[in-house]
FIVONU-869118 format. One record per residue (C-alpha): x, y, z. Coordinates in Angstrom, 2 decimals. Layout:
N
{u: X, v: Y, w: Z} $
...
//
This chain:
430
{u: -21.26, v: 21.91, w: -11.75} $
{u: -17.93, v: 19.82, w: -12.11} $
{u: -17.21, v: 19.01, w: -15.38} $
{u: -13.42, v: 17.81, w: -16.94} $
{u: -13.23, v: 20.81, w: -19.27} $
{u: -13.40, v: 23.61, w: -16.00} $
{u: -10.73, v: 21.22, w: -14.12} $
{u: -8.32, v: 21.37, w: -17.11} $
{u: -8.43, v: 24.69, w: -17.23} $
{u: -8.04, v: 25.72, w: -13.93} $
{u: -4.71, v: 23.69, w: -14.42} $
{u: -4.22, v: 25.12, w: -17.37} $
{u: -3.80, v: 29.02, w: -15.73} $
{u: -2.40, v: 27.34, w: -12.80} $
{u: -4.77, v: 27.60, w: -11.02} $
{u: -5.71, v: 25.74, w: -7.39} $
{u: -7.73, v: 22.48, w: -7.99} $
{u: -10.24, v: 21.69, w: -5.27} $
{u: -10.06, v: 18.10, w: -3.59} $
{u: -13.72, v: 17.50, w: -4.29} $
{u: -12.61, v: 17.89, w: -8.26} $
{u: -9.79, v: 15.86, w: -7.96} $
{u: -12.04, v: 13.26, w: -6.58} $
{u: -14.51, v: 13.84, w: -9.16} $
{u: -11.94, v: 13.91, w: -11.68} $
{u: -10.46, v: 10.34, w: -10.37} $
{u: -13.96, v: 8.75, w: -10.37} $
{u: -14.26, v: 9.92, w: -13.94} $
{u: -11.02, v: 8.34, w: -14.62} $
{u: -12.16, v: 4.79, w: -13.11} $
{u: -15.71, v: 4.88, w: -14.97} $
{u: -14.80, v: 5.99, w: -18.13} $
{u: -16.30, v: 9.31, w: -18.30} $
{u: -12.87, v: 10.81, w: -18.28} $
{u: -12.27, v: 10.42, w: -21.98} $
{u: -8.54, v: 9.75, w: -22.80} $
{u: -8.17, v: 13.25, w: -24.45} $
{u: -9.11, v: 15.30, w: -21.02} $
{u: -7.03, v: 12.43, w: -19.04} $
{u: -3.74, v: 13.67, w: -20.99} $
{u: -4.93, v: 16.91, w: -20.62} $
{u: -5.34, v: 17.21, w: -17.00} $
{u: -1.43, v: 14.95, w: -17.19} $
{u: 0.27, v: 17.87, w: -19.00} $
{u: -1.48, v: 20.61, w: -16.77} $
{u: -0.46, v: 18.95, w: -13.77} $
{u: 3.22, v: 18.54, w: -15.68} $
{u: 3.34, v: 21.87, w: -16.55} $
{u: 2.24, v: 24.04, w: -13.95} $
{u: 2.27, v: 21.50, w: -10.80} $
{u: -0.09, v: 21.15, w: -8.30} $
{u: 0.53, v: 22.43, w: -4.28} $
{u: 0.96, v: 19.76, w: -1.25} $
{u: -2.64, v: 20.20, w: -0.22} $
{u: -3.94, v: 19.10, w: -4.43} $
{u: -0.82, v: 16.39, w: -4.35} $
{u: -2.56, v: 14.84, w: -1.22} $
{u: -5.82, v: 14.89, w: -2.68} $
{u: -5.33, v: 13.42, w: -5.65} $
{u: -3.46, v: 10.50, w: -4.14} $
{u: -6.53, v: 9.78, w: -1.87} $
{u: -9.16, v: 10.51, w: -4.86} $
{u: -7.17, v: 8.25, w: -7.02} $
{u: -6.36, v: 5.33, w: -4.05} $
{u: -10.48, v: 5.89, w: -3.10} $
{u: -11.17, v: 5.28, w: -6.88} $
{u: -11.59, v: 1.27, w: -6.25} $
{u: -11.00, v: -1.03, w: -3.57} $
{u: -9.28, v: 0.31, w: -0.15} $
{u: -8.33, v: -3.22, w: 1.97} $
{u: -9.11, v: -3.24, w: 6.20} $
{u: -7.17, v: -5.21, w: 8.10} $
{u: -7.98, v: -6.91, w: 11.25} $
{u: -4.50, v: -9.07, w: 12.49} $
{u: -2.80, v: -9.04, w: 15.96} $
{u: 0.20, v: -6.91, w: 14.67} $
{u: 0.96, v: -3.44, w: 12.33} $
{u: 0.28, v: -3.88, w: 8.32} $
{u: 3.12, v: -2.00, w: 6.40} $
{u: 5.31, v: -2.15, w: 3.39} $
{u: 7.85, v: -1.41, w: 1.28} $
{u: 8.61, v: 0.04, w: -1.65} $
{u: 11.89, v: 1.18, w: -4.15} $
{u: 11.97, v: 3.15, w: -7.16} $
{u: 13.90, v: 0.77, w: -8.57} $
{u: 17.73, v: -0.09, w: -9.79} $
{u: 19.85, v: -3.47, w: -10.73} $
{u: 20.46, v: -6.38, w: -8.47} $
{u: 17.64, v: -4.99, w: -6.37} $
{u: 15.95, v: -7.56, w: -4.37} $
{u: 15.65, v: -6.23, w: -1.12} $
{u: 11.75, v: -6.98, w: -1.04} $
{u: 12.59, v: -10.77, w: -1.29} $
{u: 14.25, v: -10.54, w: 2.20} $
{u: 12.66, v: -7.82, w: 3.63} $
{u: 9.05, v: -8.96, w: 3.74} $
{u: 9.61, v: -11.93, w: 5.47} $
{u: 12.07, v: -10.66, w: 7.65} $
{u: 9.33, v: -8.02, w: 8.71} $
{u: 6.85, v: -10.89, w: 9.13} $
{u: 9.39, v: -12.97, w: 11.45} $
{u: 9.08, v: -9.27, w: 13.64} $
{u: 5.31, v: -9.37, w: 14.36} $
{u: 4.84, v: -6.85, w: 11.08} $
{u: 1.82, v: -8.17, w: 8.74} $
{u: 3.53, v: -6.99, w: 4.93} $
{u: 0.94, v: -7.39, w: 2.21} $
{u: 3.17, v: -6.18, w: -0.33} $
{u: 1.60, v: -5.21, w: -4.13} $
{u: 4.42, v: -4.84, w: -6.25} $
{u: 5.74, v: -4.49, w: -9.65} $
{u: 6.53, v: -5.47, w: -12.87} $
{u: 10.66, v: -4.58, w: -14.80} $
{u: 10.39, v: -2.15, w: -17.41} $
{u: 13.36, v: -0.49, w: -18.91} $
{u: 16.59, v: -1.18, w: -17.25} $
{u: 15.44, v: -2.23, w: -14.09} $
{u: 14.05, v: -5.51, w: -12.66} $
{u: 10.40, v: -6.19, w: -11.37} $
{u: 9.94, v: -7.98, w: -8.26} $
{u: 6.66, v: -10.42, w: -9.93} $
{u: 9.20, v: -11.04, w: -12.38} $
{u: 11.68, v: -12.25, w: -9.93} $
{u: 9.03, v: -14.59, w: -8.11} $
{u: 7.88, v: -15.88, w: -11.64} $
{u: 10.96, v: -17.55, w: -11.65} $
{u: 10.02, v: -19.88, w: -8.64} $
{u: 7.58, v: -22.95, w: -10.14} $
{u: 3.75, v: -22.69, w: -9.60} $
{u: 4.22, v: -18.93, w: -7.30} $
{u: 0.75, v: -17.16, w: -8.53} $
{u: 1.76, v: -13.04, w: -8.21} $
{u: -1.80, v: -12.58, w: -8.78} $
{u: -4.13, v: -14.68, w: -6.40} $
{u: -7.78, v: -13.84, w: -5.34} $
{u: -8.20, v: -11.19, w: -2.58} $
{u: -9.33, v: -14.57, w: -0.21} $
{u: -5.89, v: -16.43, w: -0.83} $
{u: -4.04, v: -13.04, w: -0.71} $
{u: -5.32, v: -12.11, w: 2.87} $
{u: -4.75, v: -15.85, w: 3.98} $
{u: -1.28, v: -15.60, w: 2.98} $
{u: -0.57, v: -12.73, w: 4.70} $
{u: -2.75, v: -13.70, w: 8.32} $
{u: -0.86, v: -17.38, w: 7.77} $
{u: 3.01, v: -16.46, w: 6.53} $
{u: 2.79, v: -12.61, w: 7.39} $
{u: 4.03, v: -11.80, w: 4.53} $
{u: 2.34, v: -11.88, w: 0.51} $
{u: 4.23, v: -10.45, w: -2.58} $
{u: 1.30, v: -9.90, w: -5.51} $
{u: 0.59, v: -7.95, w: -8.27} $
{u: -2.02, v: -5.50, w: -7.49} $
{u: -5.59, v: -6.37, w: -8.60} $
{u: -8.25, v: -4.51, w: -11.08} $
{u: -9.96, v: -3.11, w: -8.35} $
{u: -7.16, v: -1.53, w: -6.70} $
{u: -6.41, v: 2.40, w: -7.81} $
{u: -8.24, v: 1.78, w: -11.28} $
{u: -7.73, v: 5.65, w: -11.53} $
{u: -4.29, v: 4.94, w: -11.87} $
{u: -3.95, v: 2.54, w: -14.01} $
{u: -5.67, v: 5.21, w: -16.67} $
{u: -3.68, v: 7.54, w: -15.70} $
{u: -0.44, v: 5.51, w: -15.77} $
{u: -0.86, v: 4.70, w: -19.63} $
{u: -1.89, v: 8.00, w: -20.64} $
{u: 1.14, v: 9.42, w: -19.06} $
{u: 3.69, v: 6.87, w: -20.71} $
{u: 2.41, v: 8.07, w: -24.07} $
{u: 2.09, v: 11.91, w: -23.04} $
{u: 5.40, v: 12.41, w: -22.05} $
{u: 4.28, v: 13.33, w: -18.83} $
{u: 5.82, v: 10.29, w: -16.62} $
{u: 8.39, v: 12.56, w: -14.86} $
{u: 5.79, v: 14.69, w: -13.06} $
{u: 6.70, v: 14.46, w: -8.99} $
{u: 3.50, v: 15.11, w: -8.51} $
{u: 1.56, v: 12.10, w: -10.58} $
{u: 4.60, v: 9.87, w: -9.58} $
{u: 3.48, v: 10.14, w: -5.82} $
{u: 0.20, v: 9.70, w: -6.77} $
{u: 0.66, v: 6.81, w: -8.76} $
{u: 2.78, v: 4.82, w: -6.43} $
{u: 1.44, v: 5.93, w: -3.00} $
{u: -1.93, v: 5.81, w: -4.53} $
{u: -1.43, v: 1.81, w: -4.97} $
{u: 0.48, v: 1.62, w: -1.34} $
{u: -1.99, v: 3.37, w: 0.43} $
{u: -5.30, v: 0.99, w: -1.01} $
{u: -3.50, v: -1.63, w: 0.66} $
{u: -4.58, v: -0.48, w: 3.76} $
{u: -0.98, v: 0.07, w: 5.29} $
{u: -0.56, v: 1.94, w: 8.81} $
{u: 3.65, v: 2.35, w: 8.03} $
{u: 5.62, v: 2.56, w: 4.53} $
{u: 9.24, v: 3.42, w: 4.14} $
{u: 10.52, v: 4.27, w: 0.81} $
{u: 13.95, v: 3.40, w: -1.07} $
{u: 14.65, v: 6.51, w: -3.42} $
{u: 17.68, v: 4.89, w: -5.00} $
{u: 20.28, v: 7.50, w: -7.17} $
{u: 23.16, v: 6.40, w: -9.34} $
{u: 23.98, v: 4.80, w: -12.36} $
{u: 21.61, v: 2.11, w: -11.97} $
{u: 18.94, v: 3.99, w: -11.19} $
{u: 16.29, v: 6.19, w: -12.82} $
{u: 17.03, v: 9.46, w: -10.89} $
{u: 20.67, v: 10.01, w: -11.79} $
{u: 21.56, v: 12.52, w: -8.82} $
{u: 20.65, v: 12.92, w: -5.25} $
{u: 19.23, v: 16.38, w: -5.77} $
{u: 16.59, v: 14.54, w: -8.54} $
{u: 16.42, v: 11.75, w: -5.71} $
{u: 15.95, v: 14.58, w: -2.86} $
{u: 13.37, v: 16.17, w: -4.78} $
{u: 10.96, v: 13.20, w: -5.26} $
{u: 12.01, v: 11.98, w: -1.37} $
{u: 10.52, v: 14.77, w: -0.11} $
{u: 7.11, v: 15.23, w: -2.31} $
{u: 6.64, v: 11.68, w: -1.51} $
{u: 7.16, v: 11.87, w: 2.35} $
{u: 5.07, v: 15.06, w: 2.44} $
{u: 1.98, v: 13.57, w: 0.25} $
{u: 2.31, v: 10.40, w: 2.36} $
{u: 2.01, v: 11.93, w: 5.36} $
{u: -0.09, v: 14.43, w: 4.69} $
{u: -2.46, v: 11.12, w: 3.58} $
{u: -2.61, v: 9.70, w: 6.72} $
{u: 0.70, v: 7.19, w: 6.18} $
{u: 3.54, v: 7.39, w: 8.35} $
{u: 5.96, v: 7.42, w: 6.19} $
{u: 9.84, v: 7.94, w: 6.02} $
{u: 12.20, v: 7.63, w: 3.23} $
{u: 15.90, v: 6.20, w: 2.73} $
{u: 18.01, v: 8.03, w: -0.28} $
{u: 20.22, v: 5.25, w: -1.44} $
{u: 23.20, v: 4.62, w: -3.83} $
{u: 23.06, v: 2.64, w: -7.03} $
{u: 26.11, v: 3.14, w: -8.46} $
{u: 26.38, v: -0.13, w: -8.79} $
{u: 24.68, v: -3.02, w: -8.91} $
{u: 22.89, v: -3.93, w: -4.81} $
{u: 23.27, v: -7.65, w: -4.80} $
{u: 26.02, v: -9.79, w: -7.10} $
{u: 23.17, v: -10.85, w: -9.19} $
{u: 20.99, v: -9.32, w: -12.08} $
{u: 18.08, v: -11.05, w: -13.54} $
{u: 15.05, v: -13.07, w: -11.77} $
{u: 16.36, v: -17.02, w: -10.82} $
{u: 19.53, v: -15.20, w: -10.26} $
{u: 18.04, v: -12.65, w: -7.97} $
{u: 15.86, v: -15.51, w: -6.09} $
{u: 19.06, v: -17.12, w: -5.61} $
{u: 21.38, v: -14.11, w: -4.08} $
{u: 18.30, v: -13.15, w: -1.33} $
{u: 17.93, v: -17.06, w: -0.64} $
{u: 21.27, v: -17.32, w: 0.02} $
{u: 21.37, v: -13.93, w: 2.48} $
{u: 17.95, v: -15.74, w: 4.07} $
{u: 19.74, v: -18.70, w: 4.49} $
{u: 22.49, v: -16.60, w: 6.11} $
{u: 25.10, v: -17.65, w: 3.47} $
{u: 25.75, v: -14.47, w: 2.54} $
{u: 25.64, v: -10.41, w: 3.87} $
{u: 26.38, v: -7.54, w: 2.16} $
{u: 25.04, v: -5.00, w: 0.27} $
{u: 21.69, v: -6.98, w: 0.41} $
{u: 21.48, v: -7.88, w: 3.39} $
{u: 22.98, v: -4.02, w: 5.20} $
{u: 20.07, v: -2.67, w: 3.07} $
{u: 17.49, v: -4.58, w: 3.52} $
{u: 18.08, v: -4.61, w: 7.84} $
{u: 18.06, v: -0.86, w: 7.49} $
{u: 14.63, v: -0.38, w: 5.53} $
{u: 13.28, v: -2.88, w: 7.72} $
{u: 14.21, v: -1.37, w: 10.86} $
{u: 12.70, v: 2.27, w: 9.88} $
{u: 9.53, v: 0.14, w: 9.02} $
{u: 9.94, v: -1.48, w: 12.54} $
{u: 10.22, v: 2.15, w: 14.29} $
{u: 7.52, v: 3.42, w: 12.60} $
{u: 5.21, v: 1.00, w: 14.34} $
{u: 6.57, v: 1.45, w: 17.72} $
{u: 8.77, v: -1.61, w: 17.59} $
{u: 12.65, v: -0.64, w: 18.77} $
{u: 15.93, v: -2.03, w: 18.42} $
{u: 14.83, v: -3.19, w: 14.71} $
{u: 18.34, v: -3.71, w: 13.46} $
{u: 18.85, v: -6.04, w: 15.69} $
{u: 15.38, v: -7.72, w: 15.59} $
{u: 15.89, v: -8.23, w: 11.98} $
{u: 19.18, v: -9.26, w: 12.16} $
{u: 18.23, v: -12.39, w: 14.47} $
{u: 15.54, v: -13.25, w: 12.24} $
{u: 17.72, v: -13.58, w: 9.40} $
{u: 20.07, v: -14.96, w: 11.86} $
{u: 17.68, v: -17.80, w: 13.41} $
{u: 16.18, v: -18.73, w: 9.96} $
{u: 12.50, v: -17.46, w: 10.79} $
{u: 12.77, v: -15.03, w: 7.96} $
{u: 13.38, v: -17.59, w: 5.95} $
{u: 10.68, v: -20.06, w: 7.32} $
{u: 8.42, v: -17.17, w: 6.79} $
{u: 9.65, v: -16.60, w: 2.93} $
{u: 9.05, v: -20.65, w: 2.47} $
{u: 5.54, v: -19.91, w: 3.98} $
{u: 4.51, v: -17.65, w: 1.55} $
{u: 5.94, v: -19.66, w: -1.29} $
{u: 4.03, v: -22.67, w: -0.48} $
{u: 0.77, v: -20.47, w: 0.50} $
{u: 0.81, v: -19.30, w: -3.17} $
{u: 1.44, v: -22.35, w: -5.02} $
{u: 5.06, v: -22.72, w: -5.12} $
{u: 6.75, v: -25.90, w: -3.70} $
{u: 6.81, v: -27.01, w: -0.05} $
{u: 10.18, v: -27.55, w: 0.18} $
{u: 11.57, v: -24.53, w: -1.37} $
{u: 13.80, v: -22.78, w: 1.27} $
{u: 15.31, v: -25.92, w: 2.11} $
{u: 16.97, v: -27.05, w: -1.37} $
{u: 16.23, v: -24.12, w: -3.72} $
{u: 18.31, v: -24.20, w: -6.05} $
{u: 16.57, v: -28.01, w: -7.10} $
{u: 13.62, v: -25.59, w: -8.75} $
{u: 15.53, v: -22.61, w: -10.68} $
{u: 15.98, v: -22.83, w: -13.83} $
{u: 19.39, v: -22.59, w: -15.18} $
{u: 20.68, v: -21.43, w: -18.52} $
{u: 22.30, v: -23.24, w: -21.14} $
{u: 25.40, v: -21.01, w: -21.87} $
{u: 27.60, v: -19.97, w: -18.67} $
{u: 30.34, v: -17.51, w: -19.62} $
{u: 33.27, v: -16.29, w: -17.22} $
{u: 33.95, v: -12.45, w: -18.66} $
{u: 37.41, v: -12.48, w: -17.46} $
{u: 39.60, v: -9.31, w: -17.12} $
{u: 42.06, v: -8.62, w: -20.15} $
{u: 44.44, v: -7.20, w: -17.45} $
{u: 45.19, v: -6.14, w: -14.34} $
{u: 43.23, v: -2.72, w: -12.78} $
{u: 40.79, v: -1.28, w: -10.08} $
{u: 37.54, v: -0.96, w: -10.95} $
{u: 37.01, v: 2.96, w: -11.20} $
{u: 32.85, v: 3.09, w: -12.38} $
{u: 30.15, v: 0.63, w: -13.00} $
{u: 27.54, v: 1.82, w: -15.61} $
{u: 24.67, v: -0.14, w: -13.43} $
{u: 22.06, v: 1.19, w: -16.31} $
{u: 24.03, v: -0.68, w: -19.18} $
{u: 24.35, v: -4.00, w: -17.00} $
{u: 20.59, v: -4.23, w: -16.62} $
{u: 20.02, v: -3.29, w: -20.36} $
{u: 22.39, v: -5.99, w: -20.80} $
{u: 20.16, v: -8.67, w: -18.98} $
{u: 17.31, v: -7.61, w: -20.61} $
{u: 19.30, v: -8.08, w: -24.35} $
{u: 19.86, v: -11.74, w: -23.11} $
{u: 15.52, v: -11.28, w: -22.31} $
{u: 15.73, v: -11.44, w: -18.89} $
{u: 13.23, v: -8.11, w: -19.25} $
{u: 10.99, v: -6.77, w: -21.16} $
{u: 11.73, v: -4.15, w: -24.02} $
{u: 7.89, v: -3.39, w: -24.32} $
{u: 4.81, v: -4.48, w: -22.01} $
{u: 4.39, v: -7.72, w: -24.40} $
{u: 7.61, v: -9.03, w: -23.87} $
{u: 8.16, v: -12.28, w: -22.91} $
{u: 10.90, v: -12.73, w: -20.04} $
{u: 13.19, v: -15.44, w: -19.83} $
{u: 14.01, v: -16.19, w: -16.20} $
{u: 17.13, v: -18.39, w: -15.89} $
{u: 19.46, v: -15.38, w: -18.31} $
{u: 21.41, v: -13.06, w: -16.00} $
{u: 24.71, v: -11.71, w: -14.23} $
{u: 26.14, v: -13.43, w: -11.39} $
{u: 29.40, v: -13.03, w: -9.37} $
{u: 29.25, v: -9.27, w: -10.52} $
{u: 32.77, v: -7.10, w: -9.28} $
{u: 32.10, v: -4.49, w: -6.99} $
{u: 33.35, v: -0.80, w: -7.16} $
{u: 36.84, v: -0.41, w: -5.93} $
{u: 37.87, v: -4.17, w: -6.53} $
{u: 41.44, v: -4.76, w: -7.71} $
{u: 41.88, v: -7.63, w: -10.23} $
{u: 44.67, v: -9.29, w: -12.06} $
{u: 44.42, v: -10.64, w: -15.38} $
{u: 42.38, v: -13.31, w: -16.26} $
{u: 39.80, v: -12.84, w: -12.99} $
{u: 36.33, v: -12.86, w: -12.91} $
{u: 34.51, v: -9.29, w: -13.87} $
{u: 31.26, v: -11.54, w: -13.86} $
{u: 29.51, v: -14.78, w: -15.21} $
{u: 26.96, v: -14.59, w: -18.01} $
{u: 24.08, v: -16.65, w: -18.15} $
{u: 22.40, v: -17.29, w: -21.70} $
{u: 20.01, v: -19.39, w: -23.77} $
{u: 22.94, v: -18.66, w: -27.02} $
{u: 26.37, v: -18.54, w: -27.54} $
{u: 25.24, v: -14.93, w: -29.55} $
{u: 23.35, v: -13.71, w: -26.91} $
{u: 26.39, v: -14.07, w: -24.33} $
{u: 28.70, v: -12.34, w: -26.94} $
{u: 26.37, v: -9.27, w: -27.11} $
{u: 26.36, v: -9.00, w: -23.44} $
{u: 30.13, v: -10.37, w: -23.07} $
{u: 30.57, v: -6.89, w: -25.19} $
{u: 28.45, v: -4.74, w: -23.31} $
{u: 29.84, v: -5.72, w: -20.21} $
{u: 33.32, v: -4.61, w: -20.66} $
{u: 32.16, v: -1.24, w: -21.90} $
{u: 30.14, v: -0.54, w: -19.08} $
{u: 33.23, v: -1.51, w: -16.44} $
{u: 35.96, v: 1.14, w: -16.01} $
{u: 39.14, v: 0.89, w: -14.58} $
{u: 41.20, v: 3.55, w: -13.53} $
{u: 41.60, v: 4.55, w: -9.96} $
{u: 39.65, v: 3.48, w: -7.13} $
{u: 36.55, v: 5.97, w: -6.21} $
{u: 35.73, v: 7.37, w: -3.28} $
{u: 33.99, v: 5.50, w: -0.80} $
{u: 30.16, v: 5.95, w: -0.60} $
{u: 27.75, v: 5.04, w: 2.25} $
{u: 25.10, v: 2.82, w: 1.24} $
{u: 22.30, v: 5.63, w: 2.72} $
{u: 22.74, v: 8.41, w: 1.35} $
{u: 19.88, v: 10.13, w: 3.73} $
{u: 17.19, v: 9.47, w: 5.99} $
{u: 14.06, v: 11.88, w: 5.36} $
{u: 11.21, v: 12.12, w: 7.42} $
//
């Protein structure tokens, strides 16, 4: 007979888990009659002693079979997105509709910011009346009518995880590859996705520091995908500095509008053509770069964005003028350079602890997030600038607030000489 106590220890000798206890153990999770005590147990006996590809795969399914696994039926592939996160990173902003403008179908459940980096429901709370968290009925109407819905991801989807999740942010046992992939896969895969490519970003604004950490979890999470019936590839990208000129929500809206609008390119805009167009060959569709790039190009990326927008209560107009509905703050500060230099290093993880000072993130769960503070016109690695130019602009509700960051800023920008070039993808895994 299964029971929590036999599972635990079996991980506890490192032992091999079977999939029908993992499943039993997920269920247990979702009901409640997984008490908390056996859930952190069963977190630090996976953290300790691992489990192999074959128990990796099966807990992602037990835990994504937990609650509610969506069915699609649309003329076109379902897939998605999704990042492990980093500053001035709102590639899913012109990605999903960019996809949709292709003939993909991208119901995208995403994220909240904690820590240094930026959530992308945080980013869309910053647009009036946008609901992140609609109804299943307005959710799949969205996505049949616009091709594209960004949401938060319902009770009923992975509830296994979502016990999990907070048992592991007070166990210490968060950094485990093997309950990261089935925590975020877990979520992708209930979404009923045929195709998912993943952005493992490394750097100093992201939360894997190296490329061998970002390696590592690239290839547990392409395996366990896979292996759960997702085709699945993965792009290892820098973050050693900040993707777009912008950190914090209205300012993030603004920089992918503006790369929709095809005002701008990029960083932003190189990134988000290349995640789209694995996402394209994955579904059979060729030439993706340049299918994306004529979307963006043609404005029906950004017809499809306004789509969405409007199909989740946000206003009708919005692509056209949208900088009429974002708030802006109060205080606007030039941090100007003191004198002349190259840029050596960005610190990308102090910038986006700097937003969140000014509260444009969240320090704990409860936070409250105030979406017009920020960084705009942010330099770029290897920029050379005279005295008195632009490092970046501060955005504020106080004078105080803007001095904190003003301060934090200049110790998180080096200068010295000019670093070595770096490509934007670091490496394709499949």
């Amino acid at each position: 007979m299964t029971d929590a106590r036999r599972i635990i220890a079996h991980l506890r000798k490192g032992e091999a888990v079977s999939p029908d206890d993992l499943r039993w153990f997920a269920k247990g999770l979702a009901d409640g009659s997984v008490s908390d005590a056996q859930a952190g147990a069963f977190a630090m006996g996976v953290c300790l002693r691992g489990l192999s590809e074959e128990g990796r795969v099966a807990l992602t399914l037990a835990m994504r079979d937990s609650g509610h696994v969506m069915q699609w039926d649309l003329p076109g592939p379902v897939a998605d997105k999704h990042s492990t996160g980093g500053v001035g990173d709102c590639t899913s902003l012109v990605l999903a509709p960019a996809l949709a403008a292709c003939g993909v179908y991208v119901p995208m459940i995403s994220g909240r910011g904690l820590g240094h980096t930026g959530g992308t429901l945080d980013k869309l709370d910053a647009i009036p009346g946008y609901a992140t968290a609609p109804d299943e009925r307005r959710f799949r109407q969205v996505v049949k009518d616009a091709g594209c819905a960004i949401v938060s991801a319902s009770a009923a989807i992975a509830p296994a995880d979502k016990k999990l999740y907070a048992i592991r942010d007070v166990t210490a046992t968060v950094e485990s590859l093997d309950l990261i992939c089935a925590s975020i896969l877990s979520k992708k895969l209930a979404a009923g996705l045929e195709a998912l490519v993943l952005d493992v970003k490394t750097g100093s604004g992201a939360f894997l520091k190296t490329v061998k950490e970002a390696e590592a979890l690239s290839r547990a999470m392409v395996d366990t995908a896979n292996g759960a019936g997702c085709k699945t590839t993965v792009l290892v990208t820098g973050m050693d500095e900040p993707l777009a000129p912008a950190l914090g929500n209205a300012l993030e809206v603004d920089a992918a509008m503006r790369v929709l609008a095809g005002k701008d390119k990029g960083p932003l805009y190189d990134l988000s053509v290349a995640l789209g167009a694995e996402v394209l060959h994955s579904v059979g569709i060729e030439d993706g770069e340049a299918k994306l790039q004529g979307a963006i190009a043609s404005g029906a990326a950004a017809e499809r964005f306004g789509k969405m927008v409007h199909g989740l209560g946000g206003p009708i107009g919005f692509v056209e003028d949208w900088r009429r509905y974002m708030p802006e703050a109060p205080v606007i500060r030039a941090v100007e350079a003191v004198e002349p230099g190259t840029v050596a290093s960005i610190d990308g993880e102090a910038l986006g602890l700097a937003v969140v000072s000014l509260g444009g993130g969240r320090q704990v769960e409860t936070d409250q997030i105030n979406p017009m503070v920020g960084l705009s016109e942010v330099i770029r690695l290897g920029s050379r600038l005279e005295k008195g130019d632009v490092l970046c602009r501060i955005h504020a509700a106080r004078v105080e607030e803007a001095d904190a960051a003003e301060a934090a800023i200049r110790a998180a920008i080096t200068f010295g000489t000019a670093p070595k070039a770096q490509p934007l993808v670091r490496e394709r895994i499949s």
